[in-house]
N, C-alpha and C positions, 0 to 999 in steps of 0.2 A: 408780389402780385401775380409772377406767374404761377406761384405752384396754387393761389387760389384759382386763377382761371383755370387750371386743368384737371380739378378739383368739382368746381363747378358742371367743366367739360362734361367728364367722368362718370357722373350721375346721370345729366341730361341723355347723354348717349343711353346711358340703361334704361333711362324713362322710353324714351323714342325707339328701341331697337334698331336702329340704325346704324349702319358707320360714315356719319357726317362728318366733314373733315375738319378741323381744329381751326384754320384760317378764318371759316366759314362763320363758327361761335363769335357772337358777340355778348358782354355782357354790360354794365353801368352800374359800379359800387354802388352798395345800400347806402355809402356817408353822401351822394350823389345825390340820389333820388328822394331818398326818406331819411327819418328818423326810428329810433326806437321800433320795432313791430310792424316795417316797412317791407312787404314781401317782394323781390323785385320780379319780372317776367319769367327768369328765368329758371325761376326755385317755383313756379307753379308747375301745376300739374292739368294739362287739357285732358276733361273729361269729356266722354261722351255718353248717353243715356238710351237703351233701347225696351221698349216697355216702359214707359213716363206718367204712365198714371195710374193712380193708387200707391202702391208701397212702393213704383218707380221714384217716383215725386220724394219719397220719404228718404231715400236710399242719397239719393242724388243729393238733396238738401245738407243730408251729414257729411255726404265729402266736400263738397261745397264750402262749408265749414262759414258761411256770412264772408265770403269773398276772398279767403287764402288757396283754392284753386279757381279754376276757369272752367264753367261749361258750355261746351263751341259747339256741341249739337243733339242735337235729340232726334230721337226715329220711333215712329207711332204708327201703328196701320189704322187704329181707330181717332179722329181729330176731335171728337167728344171728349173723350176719357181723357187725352193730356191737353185740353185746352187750358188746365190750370198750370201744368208746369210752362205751359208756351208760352205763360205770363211772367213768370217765375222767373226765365230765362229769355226776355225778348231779343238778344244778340245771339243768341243760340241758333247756327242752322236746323233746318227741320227738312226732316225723309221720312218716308214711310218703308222703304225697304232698306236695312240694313246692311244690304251688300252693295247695295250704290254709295249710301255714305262713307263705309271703308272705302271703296274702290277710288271714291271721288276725293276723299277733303286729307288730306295731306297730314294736318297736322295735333291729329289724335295721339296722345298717348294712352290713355285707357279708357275702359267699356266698361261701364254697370249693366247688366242685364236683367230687367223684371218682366219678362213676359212670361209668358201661360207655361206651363214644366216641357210643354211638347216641342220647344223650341230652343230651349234653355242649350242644351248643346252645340246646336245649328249655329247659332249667334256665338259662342264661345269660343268654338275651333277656330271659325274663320277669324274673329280677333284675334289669338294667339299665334297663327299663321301667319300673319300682319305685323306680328310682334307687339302689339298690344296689351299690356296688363288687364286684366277683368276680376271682376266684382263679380256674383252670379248668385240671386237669393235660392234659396232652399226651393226642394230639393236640388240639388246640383242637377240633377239630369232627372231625363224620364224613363230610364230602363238601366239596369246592373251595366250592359254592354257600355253604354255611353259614360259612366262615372269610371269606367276603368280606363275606356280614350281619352278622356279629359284631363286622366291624372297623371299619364303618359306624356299628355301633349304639353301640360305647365313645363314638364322636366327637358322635354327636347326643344320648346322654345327658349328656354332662360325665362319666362316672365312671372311678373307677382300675383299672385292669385288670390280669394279668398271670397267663402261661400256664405251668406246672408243669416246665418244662426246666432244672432248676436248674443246671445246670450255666455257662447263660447268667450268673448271678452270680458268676461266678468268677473269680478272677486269671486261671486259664489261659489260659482264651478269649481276653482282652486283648492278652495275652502274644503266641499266637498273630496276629492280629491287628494288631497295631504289628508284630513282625516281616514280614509278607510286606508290608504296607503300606510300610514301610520299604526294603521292596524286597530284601532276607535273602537270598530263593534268585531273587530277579530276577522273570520274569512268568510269573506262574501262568495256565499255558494248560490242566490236567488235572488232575483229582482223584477218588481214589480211596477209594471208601466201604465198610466191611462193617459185618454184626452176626451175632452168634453166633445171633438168632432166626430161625424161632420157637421155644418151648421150650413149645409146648401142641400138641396136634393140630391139624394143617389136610389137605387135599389128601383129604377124604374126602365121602363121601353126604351130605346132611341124614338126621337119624335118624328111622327111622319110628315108626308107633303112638302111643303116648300112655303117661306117668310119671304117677303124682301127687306132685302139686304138695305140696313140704314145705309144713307146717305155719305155719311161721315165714315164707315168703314172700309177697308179693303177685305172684304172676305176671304180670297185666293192665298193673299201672305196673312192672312191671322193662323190659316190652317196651315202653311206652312209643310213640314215632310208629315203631316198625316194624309189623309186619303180624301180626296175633293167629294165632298156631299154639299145639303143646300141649306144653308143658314138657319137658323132657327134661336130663337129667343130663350129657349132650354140649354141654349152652350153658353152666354153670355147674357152682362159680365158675371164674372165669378164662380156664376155655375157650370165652366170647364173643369173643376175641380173632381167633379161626380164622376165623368167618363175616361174610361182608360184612353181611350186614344191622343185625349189630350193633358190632362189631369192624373194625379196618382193618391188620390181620397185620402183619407181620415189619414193614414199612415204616413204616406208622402209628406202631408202640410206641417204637421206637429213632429213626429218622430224625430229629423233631425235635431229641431230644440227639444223635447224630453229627454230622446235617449245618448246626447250629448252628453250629459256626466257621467253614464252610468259608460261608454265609450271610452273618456279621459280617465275615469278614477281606475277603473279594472283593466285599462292597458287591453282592450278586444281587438282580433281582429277580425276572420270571418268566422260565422257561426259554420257548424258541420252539419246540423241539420235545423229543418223550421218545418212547421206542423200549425196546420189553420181552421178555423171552421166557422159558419158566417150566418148570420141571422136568414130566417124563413121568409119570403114576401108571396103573398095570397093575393093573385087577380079576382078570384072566384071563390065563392063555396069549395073548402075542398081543394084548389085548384092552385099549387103553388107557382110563382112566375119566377120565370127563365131567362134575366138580363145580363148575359153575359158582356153589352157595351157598357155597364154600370157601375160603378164598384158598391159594394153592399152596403147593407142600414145600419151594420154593424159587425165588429169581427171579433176574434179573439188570436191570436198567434204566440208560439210557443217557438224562442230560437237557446240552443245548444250553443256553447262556447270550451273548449277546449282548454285543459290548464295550460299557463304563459305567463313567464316572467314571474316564478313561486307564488302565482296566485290556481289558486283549486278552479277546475272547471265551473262554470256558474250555466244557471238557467236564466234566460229573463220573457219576460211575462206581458204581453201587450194585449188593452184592451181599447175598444175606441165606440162611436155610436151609442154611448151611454150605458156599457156595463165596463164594470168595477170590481178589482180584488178586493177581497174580503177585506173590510176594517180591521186595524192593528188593536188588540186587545190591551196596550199602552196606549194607544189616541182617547182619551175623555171624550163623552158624548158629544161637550160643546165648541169641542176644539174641528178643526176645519183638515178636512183630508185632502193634501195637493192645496192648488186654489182654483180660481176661475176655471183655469186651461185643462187641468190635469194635473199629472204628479209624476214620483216616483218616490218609493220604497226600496232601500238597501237591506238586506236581509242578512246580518253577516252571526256569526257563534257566538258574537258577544254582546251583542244590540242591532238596533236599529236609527238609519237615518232617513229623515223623508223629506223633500224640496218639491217648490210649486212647478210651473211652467218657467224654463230659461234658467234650470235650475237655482231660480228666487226661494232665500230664504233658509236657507236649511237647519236641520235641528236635529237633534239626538231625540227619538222616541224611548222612554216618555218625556215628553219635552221639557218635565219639568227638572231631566239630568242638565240639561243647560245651565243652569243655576249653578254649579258648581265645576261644571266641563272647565279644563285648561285647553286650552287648542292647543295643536304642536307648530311649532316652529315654521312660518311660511318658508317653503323651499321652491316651490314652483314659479317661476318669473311671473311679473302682473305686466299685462296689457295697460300701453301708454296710449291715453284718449278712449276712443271707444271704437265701435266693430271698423265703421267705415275712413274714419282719421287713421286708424290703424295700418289700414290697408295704402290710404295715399302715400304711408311714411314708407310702408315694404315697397311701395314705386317709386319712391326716391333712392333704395337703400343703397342702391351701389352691386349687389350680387345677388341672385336668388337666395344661397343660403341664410343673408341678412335679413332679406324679405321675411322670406319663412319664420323667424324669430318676434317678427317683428307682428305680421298677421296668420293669429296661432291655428285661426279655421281654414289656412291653405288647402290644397288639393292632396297634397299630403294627407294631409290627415280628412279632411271634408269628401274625400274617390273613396275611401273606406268604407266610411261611417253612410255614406249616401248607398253605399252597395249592401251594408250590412240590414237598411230601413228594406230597399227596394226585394228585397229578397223575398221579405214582408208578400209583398205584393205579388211577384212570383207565386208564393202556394195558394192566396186567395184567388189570380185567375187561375191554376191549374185545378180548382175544384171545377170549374167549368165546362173542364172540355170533356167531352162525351165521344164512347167509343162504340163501336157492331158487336155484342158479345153476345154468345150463343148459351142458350139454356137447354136447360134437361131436356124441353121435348124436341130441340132441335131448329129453336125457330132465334132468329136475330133481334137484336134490343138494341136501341141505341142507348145507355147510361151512361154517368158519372164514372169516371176511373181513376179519380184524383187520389191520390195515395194518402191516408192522413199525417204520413211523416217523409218526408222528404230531405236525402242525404245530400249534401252541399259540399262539392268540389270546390272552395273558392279560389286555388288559384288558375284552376282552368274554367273556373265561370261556368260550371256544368251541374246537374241533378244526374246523379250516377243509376238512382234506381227507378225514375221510372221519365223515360225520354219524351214524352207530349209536354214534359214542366219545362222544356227545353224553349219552349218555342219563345217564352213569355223574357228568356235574356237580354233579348233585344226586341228589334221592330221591323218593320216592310216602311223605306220612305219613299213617296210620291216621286215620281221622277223628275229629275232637276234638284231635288233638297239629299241626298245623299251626302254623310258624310265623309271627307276625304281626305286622308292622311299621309 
């Protein structure tokens, strides 16, 4: 009995980050309380929830699991949007600002966070500082700078981490994966990205004047470390996605889950250079418009990858706003390119593989090599449960590096992959920024000076060749939301 209580102890303590003292532990055998499948208090796991409605609600419910953890609070600034999980969870405290309910409720051991990308860090450091394990749906962050403190910060606190790309827990992925690994279509030197986003507005003005502010919301903490302006029904819900300040568009929402296999199967790490170009928007006759709070109607980006690990330098290829690389002259007419979301194309010397959205599905082009395809040998470990079960078990594991094993979309791997998308993003606003340049007869212009290719220092987080892409690595936060390390 003792070496189970210590056991128990053991874990508990890694769940809590704490050093609670052994005296202190109590537990009550499972032959005691229950039977067969009887989980007792102290093999749960307190969750808490910030961002509770919509995919909060979704997130939550999966670790939840119908009652094998505990959820002790949830924190909303809008009381609309999570009136449903507050049903969900009627024993659940409720906050609207998330640094009170750390500050205040004791007995948290981890944090899901689904709020808007512009805060997705803000909420995470401070739970990790707390010691607190987190959850954190995609994009992990909202700028390059913040995905690399985040991935820092899992390692210096000891906690269990893992980013919302569920699809990353999937057979498929693997699938994918061991096949090109195994060399299937030979070496993949190209690859081919889309998504059917965005599916909100973008590519317009910032709205003028001033709404008032529902009832139900706190405006001040929904904005959080961006910049206090006056409400307006153009940010919300959902349509923060459009504007950079809060939102990181088409690329930000899907990229993690698209470009998730083509990440795992080619072993990437940061690209060396990315090169962007972005759809037209006409106010007038003639008269193109200039929204740089926006992200555009549609893009295209082209990122470079370095040979690594005997695989050959690759390109890969993103497009989003509804244009599309060219159809595979192996796809038959009536067959389906990607699905709903998007896709991806593997492009290697000896074939092709193509998968939907969450890398669903995948198949040897022409699909109909299927038919006769041997897979090779699974070698990649398979995820037990699914994204968000995965992750309660890496808070119970006992060690980070168990964790990490355990929930495969960690910060390890998910600070990367979220830097390698946001980068994305980087050379679409660096077409934006306009500079004094002087012409032949001597007279000043303001123009574009965004470079069409842009060289990528990834491990000092820098654009070497032209310094205004610089600005776009990180953010200016409001005073009082600074992040602090």
């Amino acid at each position: 009995m003792k070496d189970k209580l210590t056991k128990s102890f053991t874990r508990r303590d890694f769940i809590k980050g704490a050093g609670a003292s052994l005296a202190l532990f109590t537990i009550v055998p499972r032959h005691v309380l229950g039977g067969v499948g009887y989980i007792p208090p102290s093999d749960k796991l307190n969750i808490a929830g910030v961002g509770v409605g919509g995919r909060g609600r979704d997130i939550l419910n999966g670790a939840y699991n119908k009652g094998a953890e505990n959820i002790v609070a949830l924190c909303d600034v809008d009381d609309l949007r999570a009136a449903d999980t507050y049903k969900d969870y009627p024993n659940a405290k409720r906050y609207r600002d998330f640094r009170k309910m750390l500050d205040e409720q004791k007995d948290i051991d981890a944090v899901m966070i689904a709020t808007p990308d512009h805060t997705h860090a803000v909420v995470a450091m401070a739970a990790m500082q707390m010691g607190k394990h987190v959850y954190v749906e995609k994009p992990l962050t909202h700028n390059i700078r913040e995905a690399r403190m985040l991935t820092e910060a899992a390692r210096r606190y000891n906690v269990a981490t893992q980013m919302g790309n569920q699809g990353n827990s999937s057979e498929d992925i693997r699938r994918i994966a061991e096949w090109i690994q195994a060399g299937v279509i030979g070496e993949v030197r190209s690859v081919q990205a889309w998504t059917n986003r965005p599916i909100w507005p973008q590519g317009k003005p910032a709205p003028k004047g001033s709404t008032k502010v529902p009832p139900t919301l706190d405006w001040d903490l929904w904005l959080g470390p961006a910049a206090m302006r006056p409400y307006s029904p153009d940010y919300l819900p959902f349509k923060w996605r459009g504007w950079w300040d809060f939102g990181t568009g088409a690329l930000g929402d899907m990229a993690c889950h698209i470009i998730d296999p083509v990440f795992m199967a080619l072993k990437l790490g940061y690209p060396t250079s990315v090169e962007a170009s972005v759809s037209s928007v006409f106010v007038d006759d003639f008269k193109m418009g200039e929204f740089p709070e926006s992200c555009p109607l549609s893009s295209i980006i082209h990122l470079e990858f370095p040979a690594r690990e005997g695989m050959p330098p690759v390109s890969l290829h993103w497009y989003d706003g509804g244009l599309m690389p060219q159809r595979p002259a192996e796809l038959n007419d009536n067959e389906p390119m990607g699905d709903w979301g998007g896709g991806v194309i593997f492009e290697g010397t000896r074939g092709k593989i193509m998968c939907g959205t969450y890398a669903r599905n995948p198949t040897l082009l022409p699909t109909s090599a299927m038919n006769y395809f041997k897979q090779p040998d699974p070698v990649i470990p398979r995820v037990q449960g699914d994204h968000q079960t995965s992750w309660v078990a890496a808070c119970k594991a006992g060690s980070r590096e168990a964790a990490n094993k355990l929930a495969s979309a960690n910060f390890d791997y998910a600070g990367p992959l979220t830097e390698t998308v946001l980068i994305g993003n980087l050379a679409l606003r660096s077409l934006n920024v306009k500079e004094m340049v002087k012409g032949t007869d001597g007279r000043e212009t303001a123009v574009y000076t965004g470079k069409k290719k842009l060289l990528w220092d990834g491990i000092n987080m820098r654009i070497t060749n032209y310094e205004p892409a610089n600005q776009f690595v990180g953010r200016e936060y409001r005073s009082g939301w600074e992040i602090k390390v």
